[in-house]
C-alpha positions in Angstrom: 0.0 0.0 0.0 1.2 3.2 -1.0 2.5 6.0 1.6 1.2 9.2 2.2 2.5 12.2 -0.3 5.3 14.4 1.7 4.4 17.7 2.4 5.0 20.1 -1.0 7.9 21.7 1.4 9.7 18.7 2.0 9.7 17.2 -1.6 13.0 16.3 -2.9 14.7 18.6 -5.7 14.3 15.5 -8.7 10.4 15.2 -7.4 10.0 18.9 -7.9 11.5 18.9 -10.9 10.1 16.1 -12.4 6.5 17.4 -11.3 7.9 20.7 -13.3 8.5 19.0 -16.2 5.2 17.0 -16.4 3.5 20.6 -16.2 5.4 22.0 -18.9 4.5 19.3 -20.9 0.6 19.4 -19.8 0.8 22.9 -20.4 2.4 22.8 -24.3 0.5 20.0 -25.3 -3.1 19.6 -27.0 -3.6 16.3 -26.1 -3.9 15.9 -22.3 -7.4 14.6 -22.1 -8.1 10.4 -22.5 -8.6 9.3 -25.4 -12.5 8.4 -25.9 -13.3 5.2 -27.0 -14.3 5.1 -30.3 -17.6 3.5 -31.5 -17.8 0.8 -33.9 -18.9 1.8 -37.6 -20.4 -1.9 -37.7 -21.0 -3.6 -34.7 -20.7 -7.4 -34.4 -24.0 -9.1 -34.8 -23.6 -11.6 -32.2 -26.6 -13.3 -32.4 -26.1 -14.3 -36.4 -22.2 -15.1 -35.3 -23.1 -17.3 -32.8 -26.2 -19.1 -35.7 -23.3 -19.6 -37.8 -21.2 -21.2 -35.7 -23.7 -23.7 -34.3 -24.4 -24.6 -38.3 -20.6 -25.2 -39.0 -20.4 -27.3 -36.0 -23.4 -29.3 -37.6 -21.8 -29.5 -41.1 -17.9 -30.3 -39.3 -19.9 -33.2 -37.5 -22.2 -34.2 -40.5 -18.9 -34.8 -43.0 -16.8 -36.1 -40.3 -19.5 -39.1 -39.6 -19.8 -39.4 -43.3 -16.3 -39.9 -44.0 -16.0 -42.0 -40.9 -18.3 -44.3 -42.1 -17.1 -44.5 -45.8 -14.0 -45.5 -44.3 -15.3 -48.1 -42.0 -16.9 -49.6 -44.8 -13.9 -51.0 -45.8 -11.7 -51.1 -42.4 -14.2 -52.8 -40.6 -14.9 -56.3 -42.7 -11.0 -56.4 -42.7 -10.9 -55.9 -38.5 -13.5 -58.6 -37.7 -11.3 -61.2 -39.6 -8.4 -60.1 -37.9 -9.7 -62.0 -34.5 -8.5 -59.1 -33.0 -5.7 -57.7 -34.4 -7.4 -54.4 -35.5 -10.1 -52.6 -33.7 -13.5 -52.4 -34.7 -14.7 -48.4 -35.6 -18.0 -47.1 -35.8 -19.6 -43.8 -36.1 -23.2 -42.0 -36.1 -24.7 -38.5 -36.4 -28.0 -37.2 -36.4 -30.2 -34.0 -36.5 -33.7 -33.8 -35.0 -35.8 -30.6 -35.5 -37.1 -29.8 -32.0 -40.3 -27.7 -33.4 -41.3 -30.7 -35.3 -43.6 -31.6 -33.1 -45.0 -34.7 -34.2 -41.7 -36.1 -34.3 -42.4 -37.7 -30.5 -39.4 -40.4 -31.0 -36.9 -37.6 -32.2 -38.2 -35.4 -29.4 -37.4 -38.0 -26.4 -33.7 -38.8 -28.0 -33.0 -35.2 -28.3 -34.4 -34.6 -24.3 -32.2 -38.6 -23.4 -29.2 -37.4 -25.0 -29.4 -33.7 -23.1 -30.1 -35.0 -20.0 -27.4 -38.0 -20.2 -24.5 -35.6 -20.4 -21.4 -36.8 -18.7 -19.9 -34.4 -15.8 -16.1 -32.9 -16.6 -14.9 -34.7 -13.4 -17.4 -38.1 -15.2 -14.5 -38.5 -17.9 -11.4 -36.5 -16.9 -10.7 -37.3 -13.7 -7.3 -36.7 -13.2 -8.5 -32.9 -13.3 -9.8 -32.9 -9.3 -7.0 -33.5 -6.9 -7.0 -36.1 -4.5 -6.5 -35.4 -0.7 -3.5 -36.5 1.2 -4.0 -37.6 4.7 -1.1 -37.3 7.4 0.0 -40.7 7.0 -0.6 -41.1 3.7 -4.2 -42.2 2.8 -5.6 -40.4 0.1 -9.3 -39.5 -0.7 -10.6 -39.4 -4.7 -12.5 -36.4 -5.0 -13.9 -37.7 -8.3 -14.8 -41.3 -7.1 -16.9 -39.3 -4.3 -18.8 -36.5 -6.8 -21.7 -37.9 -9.4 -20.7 -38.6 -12.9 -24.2 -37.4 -14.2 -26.3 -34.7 -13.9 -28.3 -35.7 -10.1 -31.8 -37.2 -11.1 -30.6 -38.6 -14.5 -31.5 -42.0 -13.6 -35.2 -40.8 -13.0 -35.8 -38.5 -15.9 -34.5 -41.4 -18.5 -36.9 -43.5 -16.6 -40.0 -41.0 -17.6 -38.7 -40.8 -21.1 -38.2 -44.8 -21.3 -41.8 -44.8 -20.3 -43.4 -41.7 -22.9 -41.3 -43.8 -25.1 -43.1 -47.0 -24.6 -46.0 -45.5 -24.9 -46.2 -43.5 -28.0 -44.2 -46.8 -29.7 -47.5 -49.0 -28.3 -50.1 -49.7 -30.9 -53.7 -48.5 -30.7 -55.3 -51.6 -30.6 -58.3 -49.8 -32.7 -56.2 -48.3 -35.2 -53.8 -50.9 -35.7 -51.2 -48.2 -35.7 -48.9 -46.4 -32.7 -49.5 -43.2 -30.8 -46.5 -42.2 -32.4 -47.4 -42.9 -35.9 -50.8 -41.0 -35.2 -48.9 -38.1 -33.9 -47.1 -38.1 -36.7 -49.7 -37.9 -39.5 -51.1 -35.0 -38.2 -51.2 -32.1 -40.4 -49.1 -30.2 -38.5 -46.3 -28.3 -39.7 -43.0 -27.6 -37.9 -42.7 -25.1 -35.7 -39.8 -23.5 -37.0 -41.3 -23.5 -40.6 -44.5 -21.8 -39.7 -42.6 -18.8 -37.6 -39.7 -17.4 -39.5 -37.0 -17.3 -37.9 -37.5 -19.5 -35.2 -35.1 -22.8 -34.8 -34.8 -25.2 -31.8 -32.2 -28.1 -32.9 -30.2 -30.9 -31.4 -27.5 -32.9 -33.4 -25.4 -35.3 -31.8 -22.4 -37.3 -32.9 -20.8 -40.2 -31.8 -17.4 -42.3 -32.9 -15.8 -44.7 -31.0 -13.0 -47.7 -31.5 -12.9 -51.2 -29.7 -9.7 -53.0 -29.5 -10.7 -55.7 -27.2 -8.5 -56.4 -24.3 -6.0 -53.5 -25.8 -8.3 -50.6 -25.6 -11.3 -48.8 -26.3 -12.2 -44.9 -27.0 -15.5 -43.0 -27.3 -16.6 -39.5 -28.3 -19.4 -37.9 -27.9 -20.7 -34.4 -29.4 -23.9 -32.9 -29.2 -24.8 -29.0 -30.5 -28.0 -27.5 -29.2 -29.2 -24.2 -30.7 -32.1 -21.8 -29.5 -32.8 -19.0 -31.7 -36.4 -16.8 -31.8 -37.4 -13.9 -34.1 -38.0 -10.6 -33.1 -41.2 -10.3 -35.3 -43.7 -12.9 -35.7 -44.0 -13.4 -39.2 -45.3 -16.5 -40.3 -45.3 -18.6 -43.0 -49.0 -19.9 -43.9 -48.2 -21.8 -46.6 -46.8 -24.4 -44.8 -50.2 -25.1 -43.2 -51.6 -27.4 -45.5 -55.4 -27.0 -45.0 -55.0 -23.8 -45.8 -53.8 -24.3 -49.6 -56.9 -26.6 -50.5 -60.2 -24.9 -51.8 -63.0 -24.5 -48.8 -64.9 -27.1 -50.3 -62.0 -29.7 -50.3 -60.6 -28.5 -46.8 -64.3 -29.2 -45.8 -64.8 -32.1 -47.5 -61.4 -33.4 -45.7 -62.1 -32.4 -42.0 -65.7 -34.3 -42.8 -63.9 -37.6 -43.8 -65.5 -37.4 -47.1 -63.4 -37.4 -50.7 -62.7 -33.9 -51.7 -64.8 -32.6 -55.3 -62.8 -31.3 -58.0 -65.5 -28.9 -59.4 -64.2 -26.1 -61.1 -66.8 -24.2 -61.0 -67.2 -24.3 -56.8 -63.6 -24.2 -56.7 -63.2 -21.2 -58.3 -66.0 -19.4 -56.2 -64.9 -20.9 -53.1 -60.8 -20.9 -53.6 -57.9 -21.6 -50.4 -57.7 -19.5 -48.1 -53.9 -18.7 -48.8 -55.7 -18.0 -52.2 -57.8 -15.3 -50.7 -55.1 -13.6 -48.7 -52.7 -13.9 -52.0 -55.2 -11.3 -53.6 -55.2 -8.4 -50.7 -53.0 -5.6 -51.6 -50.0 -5.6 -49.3 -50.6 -9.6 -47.8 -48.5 -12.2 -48.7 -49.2 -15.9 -47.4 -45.8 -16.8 -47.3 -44.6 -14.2 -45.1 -47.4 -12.7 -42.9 -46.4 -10.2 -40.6 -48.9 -9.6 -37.7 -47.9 -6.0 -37.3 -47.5 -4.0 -33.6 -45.7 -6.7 -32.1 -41.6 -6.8 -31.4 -40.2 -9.2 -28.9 -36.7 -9.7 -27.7 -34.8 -12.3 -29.5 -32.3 -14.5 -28.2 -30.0 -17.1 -29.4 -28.9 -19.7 -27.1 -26.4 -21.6 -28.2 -24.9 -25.4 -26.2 -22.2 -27.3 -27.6 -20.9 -29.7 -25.6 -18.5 -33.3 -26.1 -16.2 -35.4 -24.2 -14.3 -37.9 -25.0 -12.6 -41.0 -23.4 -9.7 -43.2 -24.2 -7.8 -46.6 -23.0 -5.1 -48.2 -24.3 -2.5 -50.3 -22.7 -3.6 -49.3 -19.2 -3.1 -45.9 -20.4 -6.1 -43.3 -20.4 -7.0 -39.9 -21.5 -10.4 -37.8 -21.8 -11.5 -34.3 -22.4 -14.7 -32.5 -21.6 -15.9 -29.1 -22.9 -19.1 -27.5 -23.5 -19.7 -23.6 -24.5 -23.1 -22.3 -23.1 -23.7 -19.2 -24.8 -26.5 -16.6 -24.5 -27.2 -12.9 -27.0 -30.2 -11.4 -26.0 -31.6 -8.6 -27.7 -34.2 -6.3 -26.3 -36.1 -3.9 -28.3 -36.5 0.0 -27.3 -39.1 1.4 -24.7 -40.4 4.0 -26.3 -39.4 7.1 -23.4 -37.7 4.3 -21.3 -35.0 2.7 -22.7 -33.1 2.2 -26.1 -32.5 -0.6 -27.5 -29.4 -3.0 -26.5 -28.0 -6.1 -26.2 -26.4 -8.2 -24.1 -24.4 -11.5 -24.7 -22.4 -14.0 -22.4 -20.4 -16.8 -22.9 -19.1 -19.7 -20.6 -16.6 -21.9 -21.9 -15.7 -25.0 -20.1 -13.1 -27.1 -20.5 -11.4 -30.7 -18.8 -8.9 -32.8 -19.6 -6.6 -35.6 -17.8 -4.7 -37.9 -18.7 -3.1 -41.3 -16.4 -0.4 -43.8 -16.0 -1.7 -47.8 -15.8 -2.1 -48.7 -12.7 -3.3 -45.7 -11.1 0.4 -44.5 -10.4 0.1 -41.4 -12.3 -2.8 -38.9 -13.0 -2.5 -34.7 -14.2 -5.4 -32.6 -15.6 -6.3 -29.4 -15.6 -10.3 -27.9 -15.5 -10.6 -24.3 -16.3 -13.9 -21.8 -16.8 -14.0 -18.3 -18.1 -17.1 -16.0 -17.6 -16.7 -14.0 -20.8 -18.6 -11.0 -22.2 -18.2 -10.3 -25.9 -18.6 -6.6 -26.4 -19.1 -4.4 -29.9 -15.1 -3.5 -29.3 -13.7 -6.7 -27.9 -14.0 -9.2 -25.1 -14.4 -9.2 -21.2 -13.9 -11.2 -18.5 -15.2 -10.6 -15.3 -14.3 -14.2 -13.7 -11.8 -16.7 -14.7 -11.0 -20.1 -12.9 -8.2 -22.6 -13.5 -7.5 -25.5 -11.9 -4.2 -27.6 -13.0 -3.7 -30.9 -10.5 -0.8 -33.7 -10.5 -2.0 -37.0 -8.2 0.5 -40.0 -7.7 -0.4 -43.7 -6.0 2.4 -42.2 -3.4 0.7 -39.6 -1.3 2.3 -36.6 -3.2 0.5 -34.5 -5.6 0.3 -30.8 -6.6 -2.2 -28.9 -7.2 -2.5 -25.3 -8.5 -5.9 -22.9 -8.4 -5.8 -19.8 -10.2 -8.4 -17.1 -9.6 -8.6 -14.0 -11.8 -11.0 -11.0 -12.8 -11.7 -8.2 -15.3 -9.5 -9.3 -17.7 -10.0 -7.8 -20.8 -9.1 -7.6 -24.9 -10.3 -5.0 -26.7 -9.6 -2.4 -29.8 -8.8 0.1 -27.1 -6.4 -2.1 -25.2 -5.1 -4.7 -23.6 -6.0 -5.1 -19.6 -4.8 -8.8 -18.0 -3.9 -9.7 -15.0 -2.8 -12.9 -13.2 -5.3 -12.7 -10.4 -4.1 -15.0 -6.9 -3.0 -18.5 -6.8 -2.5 -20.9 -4.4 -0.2 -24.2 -5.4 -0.7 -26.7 -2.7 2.5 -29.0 -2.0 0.2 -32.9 -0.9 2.6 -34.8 0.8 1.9 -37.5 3.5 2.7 -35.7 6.2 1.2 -31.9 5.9 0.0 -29.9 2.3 2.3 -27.2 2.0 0.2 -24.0 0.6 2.2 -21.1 -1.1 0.3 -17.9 -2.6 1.5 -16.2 -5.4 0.9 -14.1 -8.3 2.5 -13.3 -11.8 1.2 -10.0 -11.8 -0.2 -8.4 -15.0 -0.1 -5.1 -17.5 -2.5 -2.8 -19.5 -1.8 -0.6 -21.8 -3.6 1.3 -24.6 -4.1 4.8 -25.7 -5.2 5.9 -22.8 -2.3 4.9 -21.2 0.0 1.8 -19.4 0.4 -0.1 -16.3 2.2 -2.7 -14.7 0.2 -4.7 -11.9 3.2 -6.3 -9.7 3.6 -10.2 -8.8 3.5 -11.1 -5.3 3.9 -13.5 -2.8 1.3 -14.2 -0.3 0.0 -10.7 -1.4 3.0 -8.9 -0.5 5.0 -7.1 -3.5 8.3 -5.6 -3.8 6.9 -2.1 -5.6 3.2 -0.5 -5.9 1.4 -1.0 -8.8 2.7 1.5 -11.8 0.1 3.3 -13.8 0.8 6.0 -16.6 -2.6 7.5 -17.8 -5.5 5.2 -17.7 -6.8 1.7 -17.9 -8.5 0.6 -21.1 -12.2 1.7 -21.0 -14.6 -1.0 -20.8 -18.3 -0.2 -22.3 -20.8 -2.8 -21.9 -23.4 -1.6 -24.0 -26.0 -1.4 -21.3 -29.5 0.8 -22.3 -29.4 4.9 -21.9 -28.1 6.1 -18.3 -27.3 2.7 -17.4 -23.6 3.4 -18.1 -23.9 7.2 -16.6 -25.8 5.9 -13.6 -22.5 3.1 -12.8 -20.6 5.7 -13.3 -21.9 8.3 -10.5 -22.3 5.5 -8.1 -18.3 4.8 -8.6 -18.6 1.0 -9.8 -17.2 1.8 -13.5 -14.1 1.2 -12.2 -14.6 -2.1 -11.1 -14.9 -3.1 -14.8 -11.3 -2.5 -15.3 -9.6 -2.9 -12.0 -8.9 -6.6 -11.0 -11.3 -7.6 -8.1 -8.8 -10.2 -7.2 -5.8 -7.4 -6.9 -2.6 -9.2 -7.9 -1.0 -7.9 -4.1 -2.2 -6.9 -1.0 1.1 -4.9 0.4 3.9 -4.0 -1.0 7.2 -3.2 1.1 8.2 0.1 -0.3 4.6 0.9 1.0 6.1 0.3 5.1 8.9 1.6 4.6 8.2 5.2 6.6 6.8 2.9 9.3 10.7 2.4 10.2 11.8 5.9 9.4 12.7 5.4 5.5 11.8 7.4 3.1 8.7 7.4 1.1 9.4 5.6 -1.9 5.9 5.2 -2.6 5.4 8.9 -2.6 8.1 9.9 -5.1 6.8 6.9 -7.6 3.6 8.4 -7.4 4.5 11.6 -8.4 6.8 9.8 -11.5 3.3 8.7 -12.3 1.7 11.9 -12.8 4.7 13.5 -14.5 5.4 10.7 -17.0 1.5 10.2 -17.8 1.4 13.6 -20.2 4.6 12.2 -21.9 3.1 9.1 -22.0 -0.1 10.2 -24.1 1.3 12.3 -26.3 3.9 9.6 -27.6 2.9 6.6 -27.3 -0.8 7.2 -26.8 -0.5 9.5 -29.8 0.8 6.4 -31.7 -2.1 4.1 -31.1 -5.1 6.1 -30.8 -5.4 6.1 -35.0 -4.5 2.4 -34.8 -7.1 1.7 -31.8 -9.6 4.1 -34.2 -9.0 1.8 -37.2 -9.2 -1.6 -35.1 -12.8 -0.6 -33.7 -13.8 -0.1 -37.5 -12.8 -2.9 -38.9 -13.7 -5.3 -35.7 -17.8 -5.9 -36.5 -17.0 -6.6 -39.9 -14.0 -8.9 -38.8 -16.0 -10.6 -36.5 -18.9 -11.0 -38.7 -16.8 -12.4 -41.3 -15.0 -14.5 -39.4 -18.5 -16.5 -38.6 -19.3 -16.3 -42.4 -16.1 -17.6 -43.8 -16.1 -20.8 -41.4 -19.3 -21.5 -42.1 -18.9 -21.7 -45.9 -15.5 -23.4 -45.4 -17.8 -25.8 -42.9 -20.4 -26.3 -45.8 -17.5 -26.7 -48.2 -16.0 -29.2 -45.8 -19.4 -31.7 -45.4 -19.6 -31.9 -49.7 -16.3 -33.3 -49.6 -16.5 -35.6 -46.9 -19.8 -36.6 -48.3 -18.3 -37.4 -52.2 -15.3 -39.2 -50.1 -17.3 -41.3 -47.9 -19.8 -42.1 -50.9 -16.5 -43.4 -53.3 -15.3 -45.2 -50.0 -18.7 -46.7 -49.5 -18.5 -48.2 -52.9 -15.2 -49.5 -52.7 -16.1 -53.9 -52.4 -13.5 -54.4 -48.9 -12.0 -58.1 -49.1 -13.8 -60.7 -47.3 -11.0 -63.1 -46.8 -7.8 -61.3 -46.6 -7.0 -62.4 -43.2 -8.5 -65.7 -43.4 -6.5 -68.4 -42.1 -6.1 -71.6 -43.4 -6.7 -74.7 -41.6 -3.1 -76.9 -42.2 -3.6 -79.1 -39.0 -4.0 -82.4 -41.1 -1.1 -83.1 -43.5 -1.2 -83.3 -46.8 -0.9 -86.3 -49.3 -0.9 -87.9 -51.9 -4.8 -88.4 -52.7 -5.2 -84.7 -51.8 -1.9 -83.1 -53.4 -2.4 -81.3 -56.7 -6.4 -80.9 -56.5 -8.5 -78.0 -56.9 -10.3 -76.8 -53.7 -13.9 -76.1 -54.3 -14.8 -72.9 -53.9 -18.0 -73.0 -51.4 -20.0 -69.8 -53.0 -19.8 -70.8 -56.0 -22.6 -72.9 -57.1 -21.5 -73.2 -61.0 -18.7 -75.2 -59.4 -19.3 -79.2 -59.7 -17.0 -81.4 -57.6 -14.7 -83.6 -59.8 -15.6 -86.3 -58.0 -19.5 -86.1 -58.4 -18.3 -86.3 -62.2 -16.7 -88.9 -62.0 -19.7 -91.0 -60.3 -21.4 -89.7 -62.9 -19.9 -91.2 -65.9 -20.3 -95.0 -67.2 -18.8 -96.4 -70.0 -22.3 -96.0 -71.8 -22.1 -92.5 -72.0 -17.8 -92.3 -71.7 -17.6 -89.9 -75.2 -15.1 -91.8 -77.1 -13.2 -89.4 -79.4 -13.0 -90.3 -83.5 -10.5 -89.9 -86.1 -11.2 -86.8 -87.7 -12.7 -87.1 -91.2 -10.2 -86.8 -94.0 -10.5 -83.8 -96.2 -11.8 -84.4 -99.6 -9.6 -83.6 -102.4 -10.8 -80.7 -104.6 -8.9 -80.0 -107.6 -9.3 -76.6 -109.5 -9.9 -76.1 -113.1 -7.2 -76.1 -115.0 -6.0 -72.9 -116.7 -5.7 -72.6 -120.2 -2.8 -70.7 -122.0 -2.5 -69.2 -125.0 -0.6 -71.6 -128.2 2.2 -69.2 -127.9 3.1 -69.1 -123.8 4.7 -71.8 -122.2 2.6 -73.2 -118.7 5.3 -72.9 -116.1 5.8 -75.9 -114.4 5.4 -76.5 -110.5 6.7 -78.5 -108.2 4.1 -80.4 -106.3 4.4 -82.3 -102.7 4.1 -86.2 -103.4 -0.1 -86.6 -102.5 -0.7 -88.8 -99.2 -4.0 -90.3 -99.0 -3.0 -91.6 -95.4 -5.8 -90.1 -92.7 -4.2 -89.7 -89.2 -4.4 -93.0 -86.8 -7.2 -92.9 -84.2 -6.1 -92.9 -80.8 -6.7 -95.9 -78.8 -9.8 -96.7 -77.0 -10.3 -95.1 -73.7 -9.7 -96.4 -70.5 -12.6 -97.7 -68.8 -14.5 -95.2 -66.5 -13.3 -96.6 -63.3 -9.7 -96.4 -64.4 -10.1 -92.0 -64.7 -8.2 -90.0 -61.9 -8.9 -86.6 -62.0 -6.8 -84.3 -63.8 -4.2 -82.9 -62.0 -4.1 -78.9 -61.4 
């Protein structure tokens, strides 16, 4: 903590003159004031970021499972005749509508699959540290905590049951609740209403290698998002694009008429709205009415892995919330507020339990139209042994922020605890922290057990942080004093410092001269450095909406890009014919011989294929074909040529003529004397 000021009369000569200089330099500068913070030209549209995202997640998921399963295709005929050698893959997605109502066997998987999420602690956990007993004994925090969500077992029990009972047929209609549900003419929700989507996907890979190993992951993307205006889509109603007389004719059970002439007095009713001026079925607006929108968006996946006694896992989930609420006409203006809690887990351990490390960590963030906030941060890193030592390390910070304006982080407090079998050893600590920005520069000192060498250095001021709140909401933290906690670390990074208790044993005031270095080199500060940055912190704030807007546009085209070409691969994969017996093994236990030697193996699946020895049965000398000498040629002589009296007919040499016809083979052997052929 910092001394008081000396007396003016008692200041040092470099004090005064450094507190001379800083007012010469206030005095001939035009810049003394902090800088404002600038206001976006475009500000990010959260709530269509946060859509896009959630759809590239679907489309990463979608081509992944596609490719996955193209791939299997082939890999997995191969692994089942490897009796084990290879390990068996598999993979699944899926994507159920949530405001299809009459989907009642989508709706209870969705609700199962929400409600069965694993806990962090469920598949990491090497992430929560074990206690160490004097003596030795050691306590598993995770073995003690639920892996599920409490209650779990009874909600899947309802759902098994609502399950049951829309899959059990009507014993009247010879069909299920389900199916009746289901032929209702009820169009989706989120058709009808524009704008409106509730979805669930889910995803799920795994590999089994037996006695070696297994892995599983598991993804699931949950997205919220309503309109601000209810406009509504009539055309997906189908009653209402028949004629009256059919529509009537169909609620009656009777077969609809097709009369021309009634039809074209009595036409749909979407046909009727189609012809008023300024009312389009397709997108009817019921006017007067603007509600706040929000878009909730719920990723979350964890995965798990064995092999050789060695195992790994990884949980993460990212609940995130933009609401956006309309103006009050003489109340409020329009604004919007989004936040964002990522959560992440992973571990990893030695076989045998003799080694475990993880880390869990959670950030309360708050993206803003200039950058992000944090107002809470936790971290959590852990080592456990079989041995009774361990350490763990818990990490505590606030208001950190990034931002266009500047840069504001700190370290926050930490305690690493020392688990030993005879007593933890804690030690308290922090790395300290810096802003700077425009508006100026700070250093926040490390510390131990909150004690720090130095004060805390500021130049200038902290980076701003706006949170967009409605009209006087910003004015009204402002008069009560609580802007500053926005950018001042609730969790300071010291407590004391010792050039702050240094006049408590007659030294001098340290404090008080580094204080008055503050105020002198602040001026300088802004109109050098601060000069420097405020065009660059000007262009930053411009460019961040559209950066951030196209940054949830580009990976969702390169997400969509993605899915085709996983889709195409995992289609030619599919195709590909995998080999049914290339790791067959061949039965050699009985020797071979002479009867056996040389023969062809019949081939099982092929039915074409006749055993030689079912030929062989087969034939008697009765129908043994014998072969025949072939049938000599019959000569045939040409005509002979005639010459003219004065040309001489040249004379050619002819091979002596043979009347002899080749000799017939022998008879054949008798039937019984045939072996078969040899290969």
């Amino acid at each position: 903590m910092r001394g008081q000021h000396r007396k003016p009369l008692k200041k040092s000569t470099v004090t005064r003159a450094a507190t001379t200089a800083g007012a010469l330099a206030a005095t001939a500068t035009l810049a003394l004031s902090t800088p404002n913070l600038a206001t976006a030209a475009t500000a990010p549209n959260h709530s269509q970021v946060i859509s896009d995202f959630s759809h590239a997640l679907d489309n990463f998921l979608s081509g992944a499972n596609s490719a996955n399963q193209g791939g299997n295709s082939i890999w997995n005929p191969i692994a089942e005749q490897s009796g084990g050698i290879l390990p068996i893959l598999r993979s699944d997605y899926k994507k159920t509508d949530l405001t299809n109502l009459t989907d009642i066997s989508g709706l209870i998987s969705a609700l199962k699959d929400i409600v069965e999420m694993d806990l962090p602690w469920g598949t990491t956990p090497g992430a929560l540290p074990d206690i160490v007993l004097p003596g030795g004994q050691t306590i598993n925090v995770a073995d003690i905590l639920p892996g599920k969500l409490p209650g779990v077992e009874a909600l899947t029990g309802v759902l098994d049951l609502l399950d049951g009972l829309f899959t059990y047929p009507v014993p009247i209609l010879g069909v299920t609740l389900g199916e009746v549900i289901g032929n209702l003419p009820i169009p989706a929700l989120g058709n009808l209403i524009k704008g409106l989507e509730i979805t669930h996907s889910s995803y799920e890979s795994g590999w089994d290698w037996g006695a070696l190993g297994a892995g599983k992951t598991d993804i699931q993307n949950n997205l919220i998002k309503t309109p601000g205006q209810l406009i509504l889509d009539l055309t997906t109603i189908d009653i209402l694009n028949k004629p009256l007389t059919s529509a009537l004719l169909a609620q009656l059970g009777l077969p609809s008429l097709d009369i021309p002439l009634i039809g074209g007095l009595l036409p749909s009713i979407n046909g009727i709205l189609g012809n008023v001026p300024g009312v389009d079925p397709g997108n009817f607006e019921l006017p007067g009415i603007n509600l706040p929108t929000a878009t909730v968006w719920v990723p979350q996946g964890s995965g798990q892995y064995n092999l050789l006694g060695f195992n790994s896992g990884w949980w993460a989930a990212v609940p995130t919330a933009a609401l956006a609420f309309p103006a009050i006409p003489g109340v409020s203006d329009p604004f919007d507020l989004t936040v964002s809690v990522p959560i992440t887990s992973v571990s990893a351990g030695l076989p045998f339990g003799l080694a475990e490390a993880g880390n869990m960590h959670m950030t309360v963030m708050m993206p803003l139209d200039n950058g992000l906030y944090s107002p809470l941060e936790f971290d959590m890193t852990n080592v456990n042994t079989a041995f009774g030592f361990g350490v763990t390390n818990i990490n505590i910070k606030s208001n950190n922020y990034l931002g266009t304006n500047g840069i504001n982080v700190n370290n926050g407090q930490n305690v690493l605890l020392l688990q030993n079998p005879l007593l933890p050893i804690p030690i308290v600590y922090s790395l300290g922290g810096f802003n700077v920005g425009p508006a100026g520069a700070g250093i926040y000192m490390p510390s131990l057990f909150g004690v720090a060498l130095l004060p805390d250095l500021q130049l200038g001021d902290k980076p701003a942080v706006k949170l967009g709140l409605p009209r006087g909401a910003d004015d009204a933290l402002a008069a009560l004093g609580l802007d500053a906690l926005l950018n001042n670390p609730l969790v300071p990074t010291s407590l004391l410092n010792v050039t702050g208790l240094l006049p408590l044993i007659g030294l001098p005031n340290v404090n008080g001269f580094i204080g008055d270095a503050e105020a002198a080199l602040s001026p300088f500060y802004l109109n050098t450095i601060g000069a420097l940055l405020s065009p660059l912190s000007s262009f930053a704030t411009e460019q961040y909406g559209p950066f951030i807007n196209g940054t949830g546009t580009n990976i969702l085209k390169a997400s969509e890009m993605f899915k085709d070409i996983a889709e195409k691969l995992g289609g030619t994969l599919s195709d590909v014919q995998a080999p049914t017996n290339l790791l067959a093994t061949q039965d050699v236990s009985s020797a071979v011989d002479d009867t056996t030697a040389g023969r062809h193996t019949v081939d099982p699946s092929n039915p074409d294929q006749i055993p030689f020895a079912d030929i062989k049965a087969n034939l008697t000398p009765e129908t043994a074909v014998t072969p025949t000498a072939p049938e000599p040629i019959p000569d045939t002589q040409a005509p002979p040529v005639e010459f003219p009296a004065d040309v001489v007919p040249p004379v050619v040499d002819q091979a002596p003529a043979t009347s002899d016809a080749p000799a017939a083979p022998a008879d054949l052997a008798p039937v019984s004397d045939l072996t078969e052929p040899a290969a």
